[in-house]
RODO-2510 file (C-alpha; in nm, 4 decimals, decimal comma):
residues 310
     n   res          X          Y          Z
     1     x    -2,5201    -0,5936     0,2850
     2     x    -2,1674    -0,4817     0,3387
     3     x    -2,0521    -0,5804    -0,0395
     4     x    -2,3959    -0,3565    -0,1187
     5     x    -2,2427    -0,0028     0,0685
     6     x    -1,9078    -0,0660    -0,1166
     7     x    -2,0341    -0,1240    -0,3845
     8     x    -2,2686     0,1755    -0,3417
     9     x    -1,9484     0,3544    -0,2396
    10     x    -1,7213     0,3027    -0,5108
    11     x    -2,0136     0,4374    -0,7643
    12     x    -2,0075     0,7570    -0,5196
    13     x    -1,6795     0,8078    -0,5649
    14     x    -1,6718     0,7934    -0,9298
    15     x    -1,9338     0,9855    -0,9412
    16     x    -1,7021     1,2972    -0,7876
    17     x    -1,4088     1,2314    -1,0077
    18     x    -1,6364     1,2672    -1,3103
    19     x    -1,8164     1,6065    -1,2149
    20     x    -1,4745     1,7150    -1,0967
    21     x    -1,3333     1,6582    -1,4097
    22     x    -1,6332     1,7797    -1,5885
    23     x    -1,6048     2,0742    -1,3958
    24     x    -1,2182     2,1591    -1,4430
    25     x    -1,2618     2,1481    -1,7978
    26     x    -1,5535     2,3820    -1,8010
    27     x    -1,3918     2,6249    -1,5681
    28     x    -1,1456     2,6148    -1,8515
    29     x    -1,3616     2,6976    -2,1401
    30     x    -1,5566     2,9968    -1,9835
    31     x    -1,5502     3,3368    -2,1558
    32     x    -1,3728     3,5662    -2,0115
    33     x    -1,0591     3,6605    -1,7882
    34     x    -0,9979     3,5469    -1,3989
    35     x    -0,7772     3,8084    -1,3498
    36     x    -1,0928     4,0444    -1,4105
    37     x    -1,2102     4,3074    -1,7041
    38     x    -0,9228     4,4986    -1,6563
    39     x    -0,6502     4,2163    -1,7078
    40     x    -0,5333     4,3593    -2,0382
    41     x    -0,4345     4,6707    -1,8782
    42     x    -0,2524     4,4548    -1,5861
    43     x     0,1507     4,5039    -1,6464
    44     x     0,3031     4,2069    -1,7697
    45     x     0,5363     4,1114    -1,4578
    46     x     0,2288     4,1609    -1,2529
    47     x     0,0028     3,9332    -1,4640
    48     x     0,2977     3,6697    -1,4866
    49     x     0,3296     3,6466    -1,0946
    50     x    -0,0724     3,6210    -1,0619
    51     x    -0,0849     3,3549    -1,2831
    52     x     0,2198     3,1482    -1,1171
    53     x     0,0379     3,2201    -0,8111
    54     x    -0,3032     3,0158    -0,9070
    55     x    -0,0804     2,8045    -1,0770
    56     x    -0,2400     2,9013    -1,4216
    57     x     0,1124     2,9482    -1,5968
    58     x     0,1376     2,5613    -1,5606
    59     x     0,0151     2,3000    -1,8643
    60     x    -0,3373     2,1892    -1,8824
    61     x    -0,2485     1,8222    -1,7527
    62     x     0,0006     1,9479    -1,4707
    63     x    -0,2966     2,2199    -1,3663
    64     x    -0,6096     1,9133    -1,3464
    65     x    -0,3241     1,6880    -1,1437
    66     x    -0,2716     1,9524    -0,8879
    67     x    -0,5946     2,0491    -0,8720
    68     x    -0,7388     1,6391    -0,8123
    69     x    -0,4483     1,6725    -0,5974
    70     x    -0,5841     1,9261    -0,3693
    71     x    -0,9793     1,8218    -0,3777
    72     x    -0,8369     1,4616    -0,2326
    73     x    -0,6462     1,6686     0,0309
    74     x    -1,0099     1,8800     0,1414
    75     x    -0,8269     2,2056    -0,0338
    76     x    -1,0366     2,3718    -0,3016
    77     x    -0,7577     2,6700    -0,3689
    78     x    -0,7886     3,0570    -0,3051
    79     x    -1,0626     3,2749    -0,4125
    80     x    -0,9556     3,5627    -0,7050
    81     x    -1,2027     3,7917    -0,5708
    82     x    -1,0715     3,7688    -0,1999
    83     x    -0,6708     3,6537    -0,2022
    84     x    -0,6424     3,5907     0,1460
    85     x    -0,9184     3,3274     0,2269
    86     x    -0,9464     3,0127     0,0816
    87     x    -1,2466     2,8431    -0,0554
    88     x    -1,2783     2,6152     0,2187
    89     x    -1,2788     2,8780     0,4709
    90     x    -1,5427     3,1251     0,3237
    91     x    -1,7443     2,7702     0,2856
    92     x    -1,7433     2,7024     0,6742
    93     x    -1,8364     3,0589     0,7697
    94     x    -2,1178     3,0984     0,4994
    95     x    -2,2577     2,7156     0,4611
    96     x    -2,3922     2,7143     0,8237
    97     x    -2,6726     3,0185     0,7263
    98     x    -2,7483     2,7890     0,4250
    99     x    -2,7530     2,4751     0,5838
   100     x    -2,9927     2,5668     0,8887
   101     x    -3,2512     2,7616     0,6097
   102     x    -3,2564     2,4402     0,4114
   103     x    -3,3054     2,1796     0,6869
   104     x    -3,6017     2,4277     0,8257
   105     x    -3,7113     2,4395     0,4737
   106     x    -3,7332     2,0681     0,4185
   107     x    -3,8598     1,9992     0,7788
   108     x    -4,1413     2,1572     0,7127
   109     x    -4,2088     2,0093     0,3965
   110     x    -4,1555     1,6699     0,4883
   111     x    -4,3976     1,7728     0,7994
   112     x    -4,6859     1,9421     0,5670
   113     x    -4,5947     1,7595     0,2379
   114     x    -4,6830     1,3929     0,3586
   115     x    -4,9414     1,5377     0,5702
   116     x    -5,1620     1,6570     0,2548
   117     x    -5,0462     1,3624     0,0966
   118     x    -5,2203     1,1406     0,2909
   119     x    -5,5238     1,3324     0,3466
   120     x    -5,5527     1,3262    -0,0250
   121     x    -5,5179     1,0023    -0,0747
   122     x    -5,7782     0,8779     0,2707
   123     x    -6,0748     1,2042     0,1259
   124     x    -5,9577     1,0493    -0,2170
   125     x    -6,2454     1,2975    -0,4701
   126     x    -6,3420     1,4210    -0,1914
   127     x    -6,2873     1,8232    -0,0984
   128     x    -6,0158     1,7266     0,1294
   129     x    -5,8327     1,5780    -0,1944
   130     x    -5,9033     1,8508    -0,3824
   131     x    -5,7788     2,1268    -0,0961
   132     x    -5,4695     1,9083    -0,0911
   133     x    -5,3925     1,9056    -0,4351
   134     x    -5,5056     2,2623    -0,5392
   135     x    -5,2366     2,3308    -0,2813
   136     x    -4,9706     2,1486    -0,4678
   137     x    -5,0955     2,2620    -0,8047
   138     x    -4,9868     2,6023    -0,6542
   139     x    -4,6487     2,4751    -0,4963
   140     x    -4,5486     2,3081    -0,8784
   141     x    -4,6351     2,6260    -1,0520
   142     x    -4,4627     2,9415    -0,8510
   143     x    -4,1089     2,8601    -0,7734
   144     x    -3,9410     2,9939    -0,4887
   145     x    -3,7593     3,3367    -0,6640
   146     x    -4,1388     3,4643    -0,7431
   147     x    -4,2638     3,3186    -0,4594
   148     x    -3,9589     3,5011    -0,2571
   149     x    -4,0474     3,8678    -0,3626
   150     x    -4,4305     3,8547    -0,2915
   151     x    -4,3573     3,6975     0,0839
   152     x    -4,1472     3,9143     0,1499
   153     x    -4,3445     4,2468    -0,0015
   154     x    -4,7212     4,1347     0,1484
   155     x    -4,6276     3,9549     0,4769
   156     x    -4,2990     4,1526     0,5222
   157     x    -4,3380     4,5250     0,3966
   158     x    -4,6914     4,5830     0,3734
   159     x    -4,8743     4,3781     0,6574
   160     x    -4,5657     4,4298     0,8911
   161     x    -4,6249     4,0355     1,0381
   162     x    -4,2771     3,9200     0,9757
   163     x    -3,9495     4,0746     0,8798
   164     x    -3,8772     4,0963     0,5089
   165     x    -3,5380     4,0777     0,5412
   166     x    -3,2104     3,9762     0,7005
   167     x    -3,0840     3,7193     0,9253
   168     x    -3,0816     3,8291     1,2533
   169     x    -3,3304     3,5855     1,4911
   170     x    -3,5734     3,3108     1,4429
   171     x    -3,8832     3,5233     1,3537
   172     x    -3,6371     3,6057     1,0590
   173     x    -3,5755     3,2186     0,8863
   174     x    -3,9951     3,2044     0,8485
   175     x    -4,0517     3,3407     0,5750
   176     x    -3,7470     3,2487     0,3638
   177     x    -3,8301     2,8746     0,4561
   178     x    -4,1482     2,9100     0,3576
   179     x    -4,0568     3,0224    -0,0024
   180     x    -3,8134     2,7514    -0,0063
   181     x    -4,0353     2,4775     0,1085
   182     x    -4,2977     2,5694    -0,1083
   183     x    -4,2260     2,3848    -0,4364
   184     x    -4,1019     2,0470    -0,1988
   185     x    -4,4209     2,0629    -0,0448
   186     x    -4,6191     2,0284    -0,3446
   187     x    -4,4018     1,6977    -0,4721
   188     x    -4,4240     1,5222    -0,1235
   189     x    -4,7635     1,5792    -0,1350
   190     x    -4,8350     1,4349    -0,4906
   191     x    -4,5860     1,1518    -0,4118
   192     x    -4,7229     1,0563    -0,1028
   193     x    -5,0958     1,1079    -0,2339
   194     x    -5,0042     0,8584    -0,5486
   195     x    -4,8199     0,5849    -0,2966
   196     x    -5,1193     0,5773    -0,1006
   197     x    -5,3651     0,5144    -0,3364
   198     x    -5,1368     0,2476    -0,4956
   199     x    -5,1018     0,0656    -0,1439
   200     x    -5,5186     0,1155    -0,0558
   201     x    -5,6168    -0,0932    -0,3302
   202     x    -5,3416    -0,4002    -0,2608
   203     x    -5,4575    -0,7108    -0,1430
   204     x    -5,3525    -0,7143     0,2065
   205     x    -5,4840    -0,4073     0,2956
   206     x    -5,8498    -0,5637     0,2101
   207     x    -5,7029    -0,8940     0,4597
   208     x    -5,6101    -0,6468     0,7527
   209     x    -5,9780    -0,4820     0,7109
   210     x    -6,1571    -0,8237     0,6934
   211     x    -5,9554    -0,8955     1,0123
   212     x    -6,1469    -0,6244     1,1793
   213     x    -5,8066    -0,3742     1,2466
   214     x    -5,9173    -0,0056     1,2815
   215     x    -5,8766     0,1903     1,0318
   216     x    -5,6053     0,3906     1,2078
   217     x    -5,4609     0,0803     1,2424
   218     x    -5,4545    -0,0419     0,9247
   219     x    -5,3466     0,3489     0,7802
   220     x    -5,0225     0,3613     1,0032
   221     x    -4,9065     0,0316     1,0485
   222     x    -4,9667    -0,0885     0,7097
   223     x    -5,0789     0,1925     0,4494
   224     x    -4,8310     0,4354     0,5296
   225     x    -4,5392     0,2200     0,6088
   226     x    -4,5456     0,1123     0,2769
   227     x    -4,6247     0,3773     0,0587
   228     x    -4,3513     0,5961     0,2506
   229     x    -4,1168     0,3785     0,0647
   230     x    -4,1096     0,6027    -0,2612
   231     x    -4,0931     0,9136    -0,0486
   232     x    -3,8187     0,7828     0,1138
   233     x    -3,6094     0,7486    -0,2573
   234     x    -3,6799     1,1216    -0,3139
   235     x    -3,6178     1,2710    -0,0181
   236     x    -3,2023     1,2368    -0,0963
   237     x    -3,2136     1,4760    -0,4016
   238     x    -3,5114     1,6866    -0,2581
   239     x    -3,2939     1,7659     0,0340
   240     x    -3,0214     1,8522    -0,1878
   241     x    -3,2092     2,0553    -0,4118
   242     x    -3,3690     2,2242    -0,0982
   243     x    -3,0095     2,3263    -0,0086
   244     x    -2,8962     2,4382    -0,3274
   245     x    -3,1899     2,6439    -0,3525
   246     x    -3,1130     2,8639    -0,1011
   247     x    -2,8711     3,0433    -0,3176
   248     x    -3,1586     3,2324    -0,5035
   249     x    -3,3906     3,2703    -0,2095
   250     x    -3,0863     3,4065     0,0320
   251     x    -3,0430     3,6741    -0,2414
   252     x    -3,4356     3,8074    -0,1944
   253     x    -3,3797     3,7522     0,2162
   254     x    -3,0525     3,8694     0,2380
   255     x    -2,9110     3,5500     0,4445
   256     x    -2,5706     3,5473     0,4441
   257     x    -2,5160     3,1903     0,3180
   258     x    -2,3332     3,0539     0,0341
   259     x    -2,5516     3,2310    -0,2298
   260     x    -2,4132     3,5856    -0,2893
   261     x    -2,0623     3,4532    -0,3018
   262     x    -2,1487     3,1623    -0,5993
   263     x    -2,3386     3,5187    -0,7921
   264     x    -2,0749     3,6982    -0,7173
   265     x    -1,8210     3,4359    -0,8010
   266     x    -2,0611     3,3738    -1,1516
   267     x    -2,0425     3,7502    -1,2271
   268     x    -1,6540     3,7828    -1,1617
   269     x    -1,4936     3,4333    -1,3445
   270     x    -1,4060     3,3388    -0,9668
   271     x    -1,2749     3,0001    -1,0777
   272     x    -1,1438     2,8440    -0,8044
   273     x    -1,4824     2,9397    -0,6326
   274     x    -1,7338     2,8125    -0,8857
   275     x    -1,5563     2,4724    -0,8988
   276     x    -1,4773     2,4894    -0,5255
   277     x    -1,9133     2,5841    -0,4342
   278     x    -1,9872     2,3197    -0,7108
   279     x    -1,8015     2,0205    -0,5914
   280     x    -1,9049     2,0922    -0,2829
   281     x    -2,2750     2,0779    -0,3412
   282     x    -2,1841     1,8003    -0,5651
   283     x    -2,0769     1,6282    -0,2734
   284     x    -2,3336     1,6812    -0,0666
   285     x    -2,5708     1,5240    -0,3590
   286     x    -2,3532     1,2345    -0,3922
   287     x    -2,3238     1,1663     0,0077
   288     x    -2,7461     1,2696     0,0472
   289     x    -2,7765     0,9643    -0,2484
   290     x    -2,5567     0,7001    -0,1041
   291     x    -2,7286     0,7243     0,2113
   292     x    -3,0479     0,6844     0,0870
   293     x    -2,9691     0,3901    -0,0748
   294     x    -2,7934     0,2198     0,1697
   295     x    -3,1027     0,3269     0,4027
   296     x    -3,3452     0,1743     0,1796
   297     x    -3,1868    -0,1489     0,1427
   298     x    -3,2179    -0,1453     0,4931
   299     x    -3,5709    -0,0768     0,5151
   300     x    -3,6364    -0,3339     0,1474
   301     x    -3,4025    -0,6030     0,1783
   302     x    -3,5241    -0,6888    -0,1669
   303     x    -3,2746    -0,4049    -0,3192
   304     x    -3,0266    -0,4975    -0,1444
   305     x    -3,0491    -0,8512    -0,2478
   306     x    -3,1401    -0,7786    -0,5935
   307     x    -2,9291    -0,7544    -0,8863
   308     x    -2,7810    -0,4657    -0,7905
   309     x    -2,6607    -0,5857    -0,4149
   310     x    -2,5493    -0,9458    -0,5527
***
C-alpha cells in the first residue's frame, strides 16, 4: 500500500510541474500587454522599472526558474491589477466564499444525486425511474449560467421566496447551490442508477435473496456498497469541477469568491493572477484525484494490488 501512495504521489507531482509549465508558456503567448491598453503611452523609465519589478525584463529561462522557484516556495507573485497584494493573499480572503458554495453545492448533490439514483435503478421502468431520470435529463441539458439567471429572476425577483442576490446569510447560499448542484445531480444520478442495475443482476445478489435477507438488507449491505464504487471514482473531479464552477455562478449571485477576480484578471492580461488562480485550482484537482485513489485502493484492494500498485 505505501509503495501505491508514492507512487500515486510522484504522478501528482508531475502532474503540477507539467500544467505549470504549460501554463507559464501560455501566459507568455497571450495577446496583448500586462502593463494594460495604455502601455504604449507609458514613459519609457516608467515601463522599464514595471517590468524589472515583475521581473519581465529578465530572459525567458531565468523568468520560468524564478517563477518554479516561487510556486515551490507557496508564492504565486503580485497581482498587475492590484500592486500591493499578492496572489496568495487575495486567494485566502476570496477562496473561503467559493469553497463553502461548492461543498454546499456538492453536498447536496451527492445527498439527492445517489438518492434518485437508486430509486431509479430499485422502480427500474417504472414511473419512479422515469421521474428520476427526466430529472437528470433536465440537470445534463441546462448548465448552471442559464440555470443561474432564471433562479435567481423567478424564485428571487419575481416570487420574492429567496434573495436573488448577494452573500450576506444562509437563506442567501440556496439558491446559488442549487444552480451549481444542478448539472452534478443529474450525473450522480445516472451513475448511480447504471451501477445499480449492473450489481442487481450479479450472481450473489440472487444467493443473498435465496438466503431469505430482506430486501433492505440485501439493497444496503450488498447492492449499494458495491455499486457506490464507481461513484466513488467520480466524485474527485466532480468536486473539483463543482468548485471551479463557482466562478460563473458567483458572477449571476454576486458571491464574493474567486470568480470576479479570474474575469477580471481574463479581461485585464493579469498574468501573475491567471497562472496564480489556475495552479491553484490545478492543485486542488490534482490533491481531490490522489485522494481518491489512494481511498479506493483502500476500499478495492484489487487496485491497489494490481498492476498499477505492484
Amino acid at each position: 500500500m505505501v509503495k501505491f501512495i508514492l507512487r500515486r504521489f510522484l504522478y501528482a507531482l508531475i502532474t503540477l510541474w507539467l500544467i505549470a509549465s504549460f501554463t507559464f508558456v501560455l501566459m507568455k503567448n497571450l495577446p496583448g500587454n500586462p502593463l494594460g491598453e495604455g502601455a504604449e503611452r507609458i514613459p519609457k523609465a516608467t515601463k522599464e522599472m514595471l517590468l524589472k519589478q515583475y521581473g519581465l525584463d529578465k530572459p525567458l529561462w531565468e523568468q520560468y526558474l524564478t517563477f518554479m522557484n516561487n510556486i515551490i516556495h507557496g508564492d504565486l507573485g503580485a497581482s498587475f491589477q492590484f500592486p500591493a497584494h499578492k496572489v496568495t493573499d487575495i486567494i485566502k480572503q476570496a477562496f473561503p466564499s467559493s469553497l463553502k458554495l461548492g461543498l454546499i453545492s456538492i453536498a447536496i448533490a451527492i445527498v439527492v444525486g445517489l438518492t434518485l439514483g437508486i430509486i431509479a435503478a430499485l422502480k427500474h421502468n417504472k414511473a419512479g425511474d422515469y421521474t428520476a431520470m427526466f430529472i437528470a435529463i433536465l440537470g445534463v441539458s441546462i448548465p448552471s449560467f442559464v440555470l443561474g439567471p432564471l433562479l435567481s429572476y423567478y424564485v428571487g425577483v419575481k416570487w420574492g421566496i429567496l434573495p436573488a442576490g448577494l452573500w450576506k446569510g444562509p437563506k442567501y447560499v440556496i439558491l446559488p447551490s442549487l444552480a451549481l448542484s444542478f448539472g452534478t445531480i443529474a450525473i450522480l444520478a445516472r451513475l448511480m442508477r447504471t451501477s445499480m442495475l449492473d450489481v442487481l443482476n450479479q450472481d450473489y445478489i440472487k444467493t443473498a435473496k435465496s438466503k431469505g435477507l430482506s430486501n433492505l438488507t440485501v439493497v444496503v449491505k450488498h447492492t449499494i456498497r458495491n455499486a457506490i464504487l464507481p461513484v466513488i471514482t467520480i466524485i474527485g473531479p466532480i468536486f473539483v469541477n463543482v468548485i471551479t464552477g463557482t466562478l460563473v455562478v458567483e458572477q449571476i449571485f454576486s458571491v464574493p469568491g474567486l470568480g470576479k477576480h479570474f474575469v477580471s484578471s481574463v479581461t485585464s492580461n493579469d498574468y501573475t493572477m491567471i497562472s496564480g488562480l489556475t495552479i491553484f485550482y490545478s492543485s486542488i484537482l490534482i490533491l481531490v484525484v490522489f485522494l481518491t485513489d489512494v481511498a479506493y485502493g483502500f476500499v478495492d484492494p484489487r487496485i491497489r494490488l494490481g498492476k498499477g500498485g505492484k
